[in-house]
N, CA, C and O atoms as CSV, one atom per row, in Angstrom:
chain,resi,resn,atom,element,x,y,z
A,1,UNK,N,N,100.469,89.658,116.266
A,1,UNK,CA,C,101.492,88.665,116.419
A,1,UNK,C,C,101.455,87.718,115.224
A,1,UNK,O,O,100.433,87.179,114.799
A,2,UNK,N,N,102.532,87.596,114.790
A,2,UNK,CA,C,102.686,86.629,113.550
A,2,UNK,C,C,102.063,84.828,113.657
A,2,UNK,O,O,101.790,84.242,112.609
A,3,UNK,N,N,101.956,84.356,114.574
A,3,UNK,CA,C,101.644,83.340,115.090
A,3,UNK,C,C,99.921,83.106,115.933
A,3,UNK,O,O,99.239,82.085,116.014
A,4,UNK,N,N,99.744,84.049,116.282
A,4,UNK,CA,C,98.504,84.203,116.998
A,4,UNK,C,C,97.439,83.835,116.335
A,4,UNK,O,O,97.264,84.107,115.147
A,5,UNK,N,N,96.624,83.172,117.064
A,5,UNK,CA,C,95.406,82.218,116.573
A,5,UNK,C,C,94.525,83.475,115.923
A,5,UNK,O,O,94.225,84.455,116.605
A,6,UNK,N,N,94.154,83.335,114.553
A,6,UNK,CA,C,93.073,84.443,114.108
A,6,UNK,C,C,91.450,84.668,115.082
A,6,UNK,O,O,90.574,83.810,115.189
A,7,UNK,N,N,91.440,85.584,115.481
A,7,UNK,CA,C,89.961,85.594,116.034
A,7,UNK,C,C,90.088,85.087,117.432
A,7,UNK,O,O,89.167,84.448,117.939
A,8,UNK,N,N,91.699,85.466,118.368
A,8,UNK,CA,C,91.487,84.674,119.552
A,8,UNK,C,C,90.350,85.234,120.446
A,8,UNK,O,O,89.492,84.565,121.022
A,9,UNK,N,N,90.475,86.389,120.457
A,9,UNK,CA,C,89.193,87.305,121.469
A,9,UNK,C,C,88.102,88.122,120.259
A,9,UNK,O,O,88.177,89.254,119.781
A,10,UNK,N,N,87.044,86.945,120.016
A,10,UNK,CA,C,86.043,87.555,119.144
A,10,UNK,C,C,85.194,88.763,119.941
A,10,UNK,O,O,84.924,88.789,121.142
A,11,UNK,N,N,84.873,89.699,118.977
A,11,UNK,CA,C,84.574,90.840,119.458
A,11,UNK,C,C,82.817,90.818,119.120
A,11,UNK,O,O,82.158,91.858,119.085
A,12,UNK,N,N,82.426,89.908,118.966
A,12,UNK,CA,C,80.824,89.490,119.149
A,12,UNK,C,C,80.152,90.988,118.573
A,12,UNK,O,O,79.469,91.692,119.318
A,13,UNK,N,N,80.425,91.333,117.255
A,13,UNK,CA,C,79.882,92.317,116.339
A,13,UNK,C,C,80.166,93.856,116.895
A,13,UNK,O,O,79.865,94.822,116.195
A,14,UNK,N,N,80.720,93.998,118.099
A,14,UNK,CA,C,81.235,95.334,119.095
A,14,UNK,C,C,80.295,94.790,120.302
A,14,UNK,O,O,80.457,95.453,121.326
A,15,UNK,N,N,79.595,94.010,120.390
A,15,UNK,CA,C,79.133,93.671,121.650
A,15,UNK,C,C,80.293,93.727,122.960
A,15,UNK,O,O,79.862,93.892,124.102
A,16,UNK,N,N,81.401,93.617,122.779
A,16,UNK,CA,C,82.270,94.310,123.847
A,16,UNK,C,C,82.373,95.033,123.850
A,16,UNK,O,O,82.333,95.308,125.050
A,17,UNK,N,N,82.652,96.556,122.942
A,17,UNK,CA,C,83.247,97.544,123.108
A,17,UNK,C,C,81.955,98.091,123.320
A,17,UNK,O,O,81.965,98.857,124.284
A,18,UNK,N,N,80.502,97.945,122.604
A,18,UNK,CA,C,79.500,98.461,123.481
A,18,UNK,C,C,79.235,98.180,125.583
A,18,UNK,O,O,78.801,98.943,126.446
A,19,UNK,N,N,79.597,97.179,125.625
A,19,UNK,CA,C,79.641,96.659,127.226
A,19,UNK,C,C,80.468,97.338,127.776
A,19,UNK,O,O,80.015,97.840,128.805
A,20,UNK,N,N,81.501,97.597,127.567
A,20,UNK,CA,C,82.305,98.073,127.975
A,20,UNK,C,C,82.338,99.679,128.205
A,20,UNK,O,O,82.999,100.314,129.027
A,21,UNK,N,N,81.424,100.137,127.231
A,21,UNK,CA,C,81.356,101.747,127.381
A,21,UNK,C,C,80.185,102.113,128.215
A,21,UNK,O,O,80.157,103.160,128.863
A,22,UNK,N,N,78.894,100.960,128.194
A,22,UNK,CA,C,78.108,100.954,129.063
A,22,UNK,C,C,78.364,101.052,130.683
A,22,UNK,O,O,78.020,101.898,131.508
A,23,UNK,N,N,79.195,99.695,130.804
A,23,UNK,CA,C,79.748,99.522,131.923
A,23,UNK,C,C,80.274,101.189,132.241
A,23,UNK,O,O,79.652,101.904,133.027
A,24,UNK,N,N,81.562,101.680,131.466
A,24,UNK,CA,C,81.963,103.055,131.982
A,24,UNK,C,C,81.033,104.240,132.105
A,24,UNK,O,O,81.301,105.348,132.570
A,25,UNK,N,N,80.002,103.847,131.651
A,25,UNK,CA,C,78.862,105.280,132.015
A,25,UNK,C,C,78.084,105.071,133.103
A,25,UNK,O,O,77.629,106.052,133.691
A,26,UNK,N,N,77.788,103.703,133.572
A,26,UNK,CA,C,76.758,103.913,134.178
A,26,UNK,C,C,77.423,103.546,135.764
A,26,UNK,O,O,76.906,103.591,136.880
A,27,UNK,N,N,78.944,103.130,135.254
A,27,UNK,CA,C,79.981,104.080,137.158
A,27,UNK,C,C,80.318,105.008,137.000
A,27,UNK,O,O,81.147,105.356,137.840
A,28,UNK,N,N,80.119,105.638,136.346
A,28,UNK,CA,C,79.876,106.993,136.646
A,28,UNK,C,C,80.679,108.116,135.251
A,28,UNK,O,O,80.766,109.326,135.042
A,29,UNK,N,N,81.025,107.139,134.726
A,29,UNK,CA,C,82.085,108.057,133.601
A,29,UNK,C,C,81.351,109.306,133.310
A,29,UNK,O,O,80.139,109.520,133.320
A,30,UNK,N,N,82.405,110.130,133.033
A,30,UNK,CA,C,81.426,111.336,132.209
A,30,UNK,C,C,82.754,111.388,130.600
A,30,UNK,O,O,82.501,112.264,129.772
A,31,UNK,N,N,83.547,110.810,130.419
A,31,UNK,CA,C,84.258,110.779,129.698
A,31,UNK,C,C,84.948,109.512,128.976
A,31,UNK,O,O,85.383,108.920,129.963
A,32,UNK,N,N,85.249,108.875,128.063
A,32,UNK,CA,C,85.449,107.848,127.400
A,32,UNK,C,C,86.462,108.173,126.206
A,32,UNK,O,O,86.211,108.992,125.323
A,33,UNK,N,N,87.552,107.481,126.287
A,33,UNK,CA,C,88.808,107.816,125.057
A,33,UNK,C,C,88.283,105.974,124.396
A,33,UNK,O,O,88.131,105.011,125.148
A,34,UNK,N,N,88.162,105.950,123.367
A,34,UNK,CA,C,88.221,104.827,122.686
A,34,UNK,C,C,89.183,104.664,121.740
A,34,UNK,O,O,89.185,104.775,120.514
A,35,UNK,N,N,90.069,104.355,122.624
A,35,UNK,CA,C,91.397,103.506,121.859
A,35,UNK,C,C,91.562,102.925,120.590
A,35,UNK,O,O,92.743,102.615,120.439
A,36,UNK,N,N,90.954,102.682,119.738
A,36,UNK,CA,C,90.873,101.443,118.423
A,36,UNK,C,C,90.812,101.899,117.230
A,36,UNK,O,O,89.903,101.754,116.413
A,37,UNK,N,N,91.856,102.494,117.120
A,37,UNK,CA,C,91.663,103.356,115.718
A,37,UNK,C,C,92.263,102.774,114.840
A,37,UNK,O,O,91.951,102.568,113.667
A,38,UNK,N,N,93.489,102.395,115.638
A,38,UNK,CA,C,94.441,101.474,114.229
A,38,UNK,C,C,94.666,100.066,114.509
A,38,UNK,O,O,95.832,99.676,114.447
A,39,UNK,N,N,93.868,99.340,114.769
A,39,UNK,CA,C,93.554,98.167,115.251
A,39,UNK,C,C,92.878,97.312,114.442
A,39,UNK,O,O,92.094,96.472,114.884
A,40,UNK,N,N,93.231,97.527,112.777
A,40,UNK,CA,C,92.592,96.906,111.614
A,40,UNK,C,C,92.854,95.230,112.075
A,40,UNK,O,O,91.950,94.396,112.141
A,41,UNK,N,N,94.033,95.017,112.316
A,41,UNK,CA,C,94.087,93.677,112.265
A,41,UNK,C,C,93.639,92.818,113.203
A,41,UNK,O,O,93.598,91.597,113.056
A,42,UNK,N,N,93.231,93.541,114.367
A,42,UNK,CA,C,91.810,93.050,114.973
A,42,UNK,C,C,90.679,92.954,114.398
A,42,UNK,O,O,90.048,92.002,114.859
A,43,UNK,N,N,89.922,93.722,113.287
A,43,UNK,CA,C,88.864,94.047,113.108
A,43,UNK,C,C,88.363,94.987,113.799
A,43,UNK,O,O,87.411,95.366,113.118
A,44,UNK,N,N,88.410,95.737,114.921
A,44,UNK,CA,C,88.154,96.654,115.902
A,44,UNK,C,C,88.230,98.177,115.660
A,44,UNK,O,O,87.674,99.005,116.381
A,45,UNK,N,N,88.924,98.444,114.645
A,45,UNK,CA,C,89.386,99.741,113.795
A,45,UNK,C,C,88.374,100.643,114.072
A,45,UNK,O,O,87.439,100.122,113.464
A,46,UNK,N,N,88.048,101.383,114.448
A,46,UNK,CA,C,86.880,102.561,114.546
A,46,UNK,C,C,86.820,103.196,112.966
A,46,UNK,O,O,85.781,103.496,112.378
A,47,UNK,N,N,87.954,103.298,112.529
A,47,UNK,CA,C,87.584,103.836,110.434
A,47,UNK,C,C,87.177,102.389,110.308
A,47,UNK,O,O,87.077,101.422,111.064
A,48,UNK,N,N,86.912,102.753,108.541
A,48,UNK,CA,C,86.546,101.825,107.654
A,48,UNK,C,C,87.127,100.197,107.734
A,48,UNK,O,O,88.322,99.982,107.531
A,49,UNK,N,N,86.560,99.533,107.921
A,49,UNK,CA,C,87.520,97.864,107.443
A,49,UNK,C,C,86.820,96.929,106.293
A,49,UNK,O,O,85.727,97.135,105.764
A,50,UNK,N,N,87.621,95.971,106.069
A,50,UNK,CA,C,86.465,95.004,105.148
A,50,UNK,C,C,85.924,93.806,105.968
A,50,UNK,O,O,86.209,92.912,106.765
A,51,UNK,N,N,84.516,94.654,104.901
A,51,UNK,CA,C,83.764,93.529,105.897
A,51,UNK,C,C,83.855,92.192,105.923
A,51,UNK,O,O,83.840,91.412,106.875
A,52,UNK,N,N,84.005,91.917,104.126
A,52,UNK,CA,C,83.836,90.504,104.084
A,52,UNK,C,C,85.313,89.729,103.812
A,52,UNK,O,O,85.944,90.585,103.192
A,53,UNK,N,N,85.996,88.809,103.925
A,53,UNK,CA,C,86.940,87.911,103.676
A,53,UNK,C,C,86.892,88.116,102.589
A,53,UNK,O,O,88.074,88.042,102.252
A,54,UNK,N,N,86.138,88.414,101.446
A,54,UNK,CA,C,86.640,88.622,100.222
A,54,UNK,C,C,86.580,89.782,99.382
A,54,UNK,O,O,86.536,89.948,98.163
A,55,UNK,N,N,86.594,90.726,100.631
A,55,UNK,CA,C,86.867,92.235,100.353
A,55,UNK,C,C,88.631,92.565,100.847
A,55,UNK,O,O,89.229,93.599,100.551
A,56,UNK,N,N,89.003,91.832,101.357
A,56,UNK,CA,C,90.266,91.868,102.294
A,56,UNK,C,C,91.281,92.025,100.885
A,56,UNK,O,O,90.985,92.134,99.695
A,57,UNK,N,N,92.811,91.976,101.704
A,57,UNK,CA,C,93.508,92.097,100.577
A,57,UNK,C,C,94.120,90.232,100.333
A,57,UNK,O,O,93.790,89.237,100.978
A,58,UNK,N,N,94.882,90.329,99.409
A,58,UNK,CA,C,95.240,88.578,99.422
A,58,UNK,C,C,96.292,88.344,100.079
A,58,UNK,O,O,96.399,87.260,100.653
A,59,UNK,N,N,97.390,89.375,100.154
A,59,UNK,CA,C,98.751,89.245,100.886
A,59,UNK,C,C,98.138,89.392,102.707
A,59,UNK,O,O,97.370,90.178,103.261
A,60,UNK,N,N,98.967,88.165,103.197
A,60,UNK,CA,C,98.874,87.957,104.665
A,60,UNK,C,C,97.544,88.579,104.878
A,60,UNK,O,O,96.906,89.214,104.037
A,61,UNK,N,N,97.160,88.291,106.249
A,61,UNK,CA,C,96.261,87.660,107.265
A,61,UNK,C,C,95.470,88.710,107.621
A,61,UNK,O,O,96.057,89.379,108.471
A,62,UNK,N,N,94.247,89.215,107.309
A,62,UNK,CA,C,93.447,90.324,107.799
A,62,UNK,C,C,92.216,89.769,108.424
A,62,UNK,O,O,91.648,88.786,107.950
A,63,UNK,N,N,91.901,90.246,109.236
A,63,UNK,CA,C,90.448,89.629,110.299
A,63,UNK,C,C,89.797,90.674,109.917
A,63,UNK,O,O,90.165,91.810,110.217
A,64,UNK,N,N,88.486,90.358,109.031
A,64,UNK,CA,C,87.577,90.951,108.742
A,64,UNK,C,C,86.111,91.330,109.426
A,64,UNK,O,O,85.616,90.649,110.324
A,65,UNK,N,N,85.710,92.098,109.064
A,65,UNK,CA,C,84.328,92.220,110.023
A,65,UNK,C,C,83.332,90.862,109.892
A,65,UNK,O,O,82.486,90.907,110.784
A,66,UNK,N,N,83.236,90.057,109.315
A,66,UNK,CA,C,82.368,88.493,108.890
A,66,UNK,C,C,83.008,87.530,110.300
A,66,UNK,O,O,82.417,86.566,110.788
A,67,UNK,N,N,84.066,87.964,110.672
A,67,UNK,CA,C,84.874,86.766,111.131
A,67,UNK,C,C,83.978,86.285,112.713
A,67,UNK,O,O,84.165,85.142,113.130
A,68,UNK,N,N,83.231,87.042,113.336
A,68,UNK,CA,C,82.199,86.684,114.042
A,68,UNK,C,C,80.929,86.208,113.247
A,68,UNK,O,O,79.965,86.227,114.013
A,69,UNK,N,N,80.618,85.832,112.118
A,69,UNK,CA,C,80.076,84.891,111.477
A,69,UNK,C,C,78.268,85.843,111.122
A,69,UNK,O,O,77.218,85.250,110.876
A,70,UNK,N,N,78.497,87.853,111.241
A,70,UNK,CA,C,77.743,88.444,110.960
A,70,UNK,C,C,78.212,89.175,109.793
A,70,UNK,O,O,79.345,89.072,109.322
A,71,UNK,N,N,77.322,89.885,109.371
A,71,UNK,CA,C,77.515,90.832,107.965
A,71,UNK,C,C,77.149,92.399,108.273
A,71,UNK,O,O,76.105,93.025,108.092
A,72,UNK,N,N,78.676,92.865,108.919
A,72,UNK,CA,C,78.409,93.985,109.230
A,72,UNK,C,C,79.304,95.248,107.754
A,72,UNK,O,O,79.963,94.906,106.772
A,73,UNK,N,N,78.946,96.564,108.196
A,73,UNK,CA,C,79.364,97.144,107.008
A,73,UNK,C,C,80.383,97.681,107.565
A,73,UNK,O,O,80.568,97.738,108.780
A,74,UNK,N,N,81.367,98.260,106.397
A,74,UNK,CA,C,82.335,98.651,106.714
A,74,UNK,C,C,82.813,99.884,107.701
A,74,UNK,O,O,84.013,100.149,107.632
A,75,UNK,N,N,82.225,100.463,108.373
A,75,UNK,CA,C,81.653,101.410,109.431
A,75,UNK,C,C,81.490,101.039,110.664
A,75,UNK,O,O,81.970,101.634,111.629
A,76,UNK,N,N,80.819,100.056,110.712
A,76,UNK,CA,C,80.567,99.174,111.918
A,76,UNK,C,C,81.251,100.058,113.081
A,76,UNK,O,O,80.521,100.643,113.882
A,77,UNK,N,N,82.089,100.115,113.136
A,77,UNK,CA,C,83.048,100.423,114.613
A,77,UNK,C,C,83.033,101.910,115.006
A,77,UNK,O,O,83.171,102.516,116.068
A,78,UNK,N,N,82.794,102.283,113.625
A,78,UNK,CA,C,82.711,103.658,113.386
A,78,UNK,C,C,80.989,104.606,114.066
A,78,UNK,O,O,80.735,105.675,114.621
A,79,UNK,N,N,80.479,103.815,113.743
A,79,UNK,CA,C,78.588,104.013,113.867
A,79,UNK,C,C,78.861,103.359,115.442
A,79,UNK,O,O,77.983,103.884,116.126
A,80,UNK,N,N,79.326,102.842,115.946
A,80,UNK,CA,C,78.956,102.115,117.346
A,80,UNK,C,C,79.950,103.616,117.972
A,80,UNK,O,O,79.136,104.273,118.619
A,81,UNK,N,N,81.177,104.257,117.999
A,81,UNK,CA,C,82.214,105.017,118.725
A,81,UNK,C,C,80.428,106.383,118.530
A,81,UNK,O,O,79.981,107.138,119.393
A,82,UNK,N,N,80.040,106.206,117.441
A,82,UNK,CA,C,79.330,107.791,117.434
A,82,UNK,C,C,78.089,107.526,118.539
A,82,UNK,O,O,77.659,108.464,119.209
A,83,UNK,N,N,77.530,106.101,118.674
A,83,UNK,CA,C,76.219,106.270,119.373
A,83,UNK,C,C,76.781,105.719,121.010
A,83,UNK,O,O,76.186,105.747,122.087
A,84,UNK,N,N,77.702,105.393,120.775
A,84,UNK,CA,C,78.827,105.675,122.578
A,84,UNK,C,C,79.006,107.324,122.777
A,84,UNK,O,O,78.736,107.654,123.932
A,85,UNK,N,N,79.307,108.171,122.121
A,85,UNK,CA,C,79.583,109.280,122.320
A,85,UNK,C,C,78.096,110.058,122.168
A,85,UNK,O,O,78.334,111.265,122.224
A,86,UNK,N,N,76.777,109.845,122.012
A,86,UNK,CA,C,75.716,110.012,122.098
A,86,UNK,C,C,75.330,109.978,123.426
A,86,UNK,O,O,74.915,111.047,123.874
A,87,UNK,N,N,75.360,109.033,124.165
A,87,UNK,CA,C,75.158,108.518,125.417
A,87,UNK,C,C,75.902,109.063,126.406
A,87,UNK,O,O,75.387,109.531,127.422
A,88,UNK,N,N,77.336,109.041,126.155
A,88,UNK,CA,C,78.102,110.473,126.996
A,88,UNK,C,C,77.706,111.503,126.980
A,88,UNK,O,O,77.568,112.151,128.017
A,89,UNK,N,N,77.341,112.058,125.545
A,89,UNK,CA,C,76.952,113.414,125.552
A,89,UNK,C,C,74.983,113.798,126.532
A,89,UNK,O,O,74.573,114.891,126.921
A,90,UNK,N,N,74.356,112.608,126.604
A,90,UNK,CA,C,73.068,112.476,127.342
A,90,UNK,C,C,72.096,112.650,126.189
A,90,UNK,O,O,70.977,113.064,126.493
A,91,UNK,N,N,72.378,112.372,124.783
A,91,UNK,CA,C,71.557,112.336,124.087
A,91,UNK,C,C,70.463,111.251,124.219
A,91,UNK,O,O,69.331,111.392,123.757
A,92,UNK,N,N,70.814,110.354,124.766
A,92,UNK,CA,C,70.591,108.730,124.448
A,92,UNK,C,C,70.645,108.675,125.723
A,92,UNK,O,O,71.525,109.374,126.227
A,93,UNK,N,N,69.755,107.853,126.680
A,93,UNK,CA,C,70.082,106.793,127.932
A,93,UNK,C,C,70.988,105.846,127.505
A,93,UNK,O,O,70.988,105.445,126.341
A,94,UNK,N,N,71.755,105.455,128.333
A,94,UNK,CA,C,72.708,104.478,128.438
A,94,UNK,C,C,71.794,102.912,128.264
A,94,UNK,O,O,70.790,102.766,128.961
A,95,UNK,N,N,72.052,102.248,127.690
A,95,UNK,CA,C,71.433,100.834,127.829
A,95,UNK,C,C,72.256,99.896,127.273
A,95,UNK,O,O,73.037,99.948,126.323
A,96,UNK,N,N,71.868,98.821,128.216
A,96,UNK,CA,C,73.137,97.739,127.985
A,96,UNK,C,C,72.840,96.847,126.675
A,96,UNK,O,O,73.640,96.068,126.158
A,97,UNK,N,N,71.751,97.073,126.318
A,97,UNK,CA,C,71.691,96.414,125.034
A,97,UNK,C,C,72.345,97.142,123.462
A,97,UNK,O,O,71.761,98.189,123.179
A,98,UNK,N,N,73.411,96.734,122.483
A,98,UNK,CA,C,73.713,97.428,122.199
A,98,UNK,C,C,72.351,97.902,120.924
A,98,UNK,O,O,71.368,97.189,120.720
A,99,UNK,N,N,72.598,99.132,120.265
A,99,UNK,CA,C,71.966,99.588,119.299
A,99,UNK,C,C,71.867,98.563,118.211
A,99,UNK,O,O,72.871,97.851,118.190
A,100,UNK,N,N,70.848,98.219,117.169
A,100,UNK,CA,C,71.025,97.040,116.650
A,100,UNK,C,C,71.252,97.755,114.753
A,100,UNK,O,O,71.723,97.168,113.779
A,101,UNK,N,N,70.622,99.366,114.872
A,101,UNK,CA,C,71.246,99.981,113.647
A,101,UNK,C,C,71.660,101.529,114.262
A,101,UNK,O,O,71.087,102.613,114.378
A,102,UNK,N,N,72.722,101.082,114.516
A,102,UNK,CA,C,74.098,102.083,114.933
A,102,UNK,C,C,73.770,103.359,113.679
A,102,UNK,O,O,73.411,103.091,112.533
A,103,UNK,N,N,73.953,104.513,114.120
A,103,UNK,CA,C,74.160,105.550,112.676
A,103,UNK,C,C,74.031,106.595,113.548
A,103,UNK,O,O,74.011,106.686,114.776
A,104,UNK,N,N,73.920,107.647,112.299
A,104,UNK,CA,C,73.637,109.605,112.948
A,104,UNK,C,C,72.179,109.210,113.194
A,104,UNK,O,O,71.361,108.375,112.808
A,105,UNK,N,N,72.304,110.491,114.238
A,105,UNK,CA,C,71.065,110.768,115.316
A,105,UNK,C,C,70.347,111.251,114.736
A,105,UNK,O,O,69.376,111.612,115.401
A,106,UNK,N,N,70.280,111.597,113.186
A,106,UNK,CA,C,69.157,112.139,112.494
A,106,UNK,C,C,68.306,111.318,111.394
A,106,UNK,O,O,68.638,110.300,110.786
A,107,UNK,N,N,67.215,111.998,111.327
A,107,UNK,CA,C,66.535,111.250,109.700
A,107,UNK,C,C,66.426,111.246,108.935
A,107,UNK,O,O,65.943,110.450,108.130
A,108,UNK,N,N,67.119,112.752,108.864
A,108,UNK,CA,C,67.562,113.259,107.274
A,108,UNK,C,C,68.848,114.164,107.259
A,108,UNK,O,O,69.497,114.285,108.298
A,109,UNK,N,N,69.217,114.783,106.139
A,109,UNK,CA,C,70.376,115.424,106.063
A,109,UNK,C,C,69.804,116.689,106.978
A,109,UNK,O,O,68.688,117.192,106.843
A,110,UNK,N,N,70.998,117.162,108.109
A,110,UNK,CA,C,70.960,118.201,108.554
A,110,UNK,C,C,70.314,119.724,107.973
A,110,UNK,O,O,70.076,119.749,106.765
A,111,UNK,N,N,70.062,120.813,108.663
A,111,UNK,CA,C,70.320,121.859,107.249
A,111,UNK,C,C,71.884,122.368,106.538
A,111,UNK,O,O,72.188,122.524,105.356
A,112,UNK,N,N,72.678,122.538,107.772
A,112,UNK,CA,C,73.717,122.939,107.762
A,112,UNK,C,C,74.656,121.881,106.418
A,112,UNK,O,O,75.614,122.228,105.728
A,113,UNK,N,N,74.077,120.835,106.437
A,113,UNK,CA,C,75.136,119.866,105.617
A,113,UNK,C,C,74.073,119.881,103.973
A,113,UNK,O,O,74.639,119.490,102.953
A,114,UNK,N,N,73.207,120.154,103.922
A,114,UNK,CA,C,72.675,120.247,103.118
A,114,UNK,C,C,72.894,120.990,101.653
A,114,UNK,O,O,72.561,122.141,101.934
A,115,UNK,N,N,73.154,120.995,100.665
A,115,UNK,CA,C,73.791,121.054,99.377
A,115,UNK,C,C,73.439,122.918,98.886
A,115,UNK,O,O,72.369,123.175,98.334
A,116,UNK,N,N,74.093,123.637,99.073
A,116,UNK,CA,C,73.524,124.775,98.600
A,116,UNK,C,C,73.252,125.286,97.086
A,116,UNK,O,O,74.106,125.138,96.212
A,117,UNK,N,N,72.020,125.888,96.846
A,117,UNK,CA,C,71.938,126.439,95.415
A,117,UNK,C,C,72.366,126.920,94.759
A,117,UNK,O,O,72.183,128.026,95.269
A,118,UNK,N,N,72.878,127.121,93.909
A,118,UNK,CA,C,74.056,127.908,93.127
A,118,UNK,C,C,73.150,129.034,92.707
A,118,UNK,O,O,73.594,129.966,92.036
């Protein structure tokens, strides 16, 4: 909305959209659509956003990932949808606390993704 207060419903770093997926697993969900794909001008975007206010663009009004007053990376939303879909899948127990470094479930590069020899 052209008028709408910037930052009216702060999204406390995905601390909602983690609660919220918690909440749906543990009544029982076995399935979860996460809506927020093109929702840049929330900050909520599941792709890439900028993080900082002065990564943004200069023309009109973008709510950046800083705007809850943390320094998250541009992924953010992206790394939280994969370790929600971890927890559906039963990789992960469900816990209401969210993950505090969101990422892939691994520690190194896969084999399969791994660079082949010429």
């Amino acid at each position: 909305m052209k008028n709408a207060t910037p930052n009216q419903i702060p999204r406390i770093r995905g601390e909602f959209l983690w609660r919220q997926a918690y909440n749906a697993r543990v009544a029982g969900a076995t399935m979860l659509k996460i809506a927020m794909f093109d929702e840049v001008n929330e900050a909520t975007a599941i792709f890439k956003a900028a993080s900082r206010r002065q990564d943004a663009p200069d023309q009109g009004y973008w709510l950046t990932l800083d705007a809850d007053g943390a320094e998250l990376p541009s992924d953010w939303y992206l790394r939280l949808a994969g370790e929600i879909t971890r927890t559906f899948h039963g990789e992960i127990a469900p816990n209401v606390k969210m993950p505090e470094h969101p990422g892939p479930p691994w520690k190194s590069v896969p084999p399969s993704r791994k660079a082949k020899k010429p």
